[in-house]
C-alpha positions, 0 to 999 in steps of 0.5 A: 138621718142623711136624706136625700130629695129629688123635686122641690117643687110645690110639694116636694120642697115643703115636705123636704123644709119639714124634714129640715126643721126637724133635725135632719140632714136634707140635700135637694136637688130640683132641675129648676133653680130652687132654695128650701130653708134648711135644705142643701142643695146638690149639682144633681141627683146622684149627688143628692143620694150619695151617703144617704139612708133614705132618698125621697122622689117627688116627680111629675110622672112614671117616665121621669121618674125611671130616668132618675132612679137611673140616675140615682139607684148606683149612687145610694149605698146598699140596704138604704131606702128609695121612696118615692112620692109621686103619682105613676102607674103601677108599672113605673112603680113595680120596675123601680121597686126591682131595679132597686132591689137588685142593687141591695136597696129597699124601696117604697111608693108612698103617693100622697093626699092632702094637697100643697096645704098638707105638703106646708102643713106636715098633714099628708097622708101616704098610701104606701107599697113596699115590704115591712121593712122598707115601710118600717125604715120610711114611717119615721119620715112619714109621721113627720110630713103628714098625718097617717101612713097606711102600708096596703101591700108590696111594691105598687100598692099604694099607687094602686090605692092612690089611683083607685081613691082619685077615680072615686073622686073624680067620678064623685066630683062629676055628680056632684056638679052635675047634681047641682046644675040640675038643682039649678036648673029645676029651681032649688036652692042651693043651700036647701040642696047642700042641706038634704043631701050632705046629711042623707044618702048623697052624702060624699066627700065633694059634697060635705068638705069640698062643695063646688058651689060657692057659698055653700058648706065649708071654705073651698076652692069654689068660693075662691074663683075656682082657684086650684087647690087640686087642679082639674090637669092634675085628676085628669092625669090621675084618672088616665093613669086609673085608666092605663092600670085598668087596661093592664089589669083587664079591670072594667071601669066604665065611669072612670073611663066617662071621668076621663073623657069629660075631664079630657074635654074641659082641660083641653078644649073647654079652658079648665086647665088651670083651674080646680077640678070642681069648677065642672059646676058651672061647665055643666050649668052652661051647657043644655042636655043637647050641647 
């Protein structure tokens, strides 16, 4: 299959690379200065997209995202598939869907999990929206960068259930933090706190696969310096646009919204940009109740 990938970035050019390695054509075009083994590398998007049966986008945000479909929706030929990667709002998503649908192109938002791990390791999972058949002509390329595919509905809905998960794990990464700091503070050891409550009610995927305490349940960031595997800029650009689809929708969210705001502080004003979005736990172990 002739595919064409828009952003090889750090997920982006390994999922194009797995696509290479598995037999099929890939022309990539990135604004930076890049080189994926296997892939071709075009002058630009819409050369990237010419003569190709499905074209892949995997773009920092719904703004760039509508410029390069500007860019390569007329340069695709009729009845091929746009997919786009990325994490956007809903709306960006929903406006893309119909421009290329009034150029006789089907089009899915498929926003992924699993990290640069999962992008290297072909074991993303994709949340897609777009109609069967736009689902059907993608799930071949889905099954060999990642894992599972799960089609939730038209054209939006996987970004609706992107950014609904990432709202739960923001939300849950903050009492997890915060349930830990006050271990701390109350004298319980750590592990006997990762012990009680990974097999009882407060069982959650930040505590069991993610703990943000060092040393404590499986491998994670926290045992590495909090160095990003999921960086705490990138939840909060996840929970702002949880926020703006809960705006448009008149949804009532109120612990995202307190997510958002304590994720807002620690990236800009507290030095968590850079860092992974577990490192709350020792944000919150150096602070008092009246800080």
């Amino acid at each position: 299959m002739n595919i064409g990938f828009i952003g090889l970035g750090n997920m982006g050019g390994p999922m194009a690379a797995n696509l290479a390695k598995a037999g099929h054509d890939v022309t990539g075009f990135d604004m930076a200065d890049v080189s994926i083994e296997g892939v071709t590398m075009a002058a630009s998007a819409a050369e990237a997209a010419t003569d190709a049966e499905v074209v892949i986008t995997m773009l920092p945000n719904g703004q760039i995202l509508r410029a390069v479909a500007d860019d390569v929706i007329p340069a695709m030929s009729a009845g091929a598939t746009l997919v786009d990667c990325s994490t956007v709002d809903v709306d960006s998503a929903r406006a893309v869907a119909d421009q290329a649908g009034s150029a006789n192109l089907m089009f899915v938002d498929a926003p992924v999990s699993g990290g640069i791990g999962g992008a290297s390791g072909g074991t993303l999972t994709f949340m897609a929206g777009g109609s069967s058949a736009a689902f059907a002509a993608a799930e071949p390329l889905f099954d060999i960068m990642g894992q599972k595919a799960v089609h939730c509905g038209e054209a939006g809905a996987g970004q609706a259930a992107k950014i609904c998960n990432n709202m739960i794990l923001g939300i849950t990464m903050i009492g997890t933090c915060e349930a830990f700091a006050l271990a701390d503070k109350l004298g319980l050891d750590r592990q006997k706190m990762f012990d009680v409550v990974s097999t009882s009610s407060g069982y959650s995927w930040s505590m069991n696969a993610y703990c943000p305490a060092p040393g404590v349940g499986p491998q994670s960031p926290a045992d590495n310096d909090y160095q990003p595997g999921f960086a705490a800029e990138l939840m909060l650009k996840d929970l702002r646009l949880a926020q703006q689809a809960a705006h448009s929708a008149d949804a009532d969210t109120p612990m995202g919204a307190l997510a958002q705001a304590l994720y807002s502080m620690f990236v800009e004003e507290e030095g968590g940009a850079g860092k992974d979005f577990s490192a709350m736990l020792p944000r919150f172990e150096a602070r008092s109740r009246h800080d």
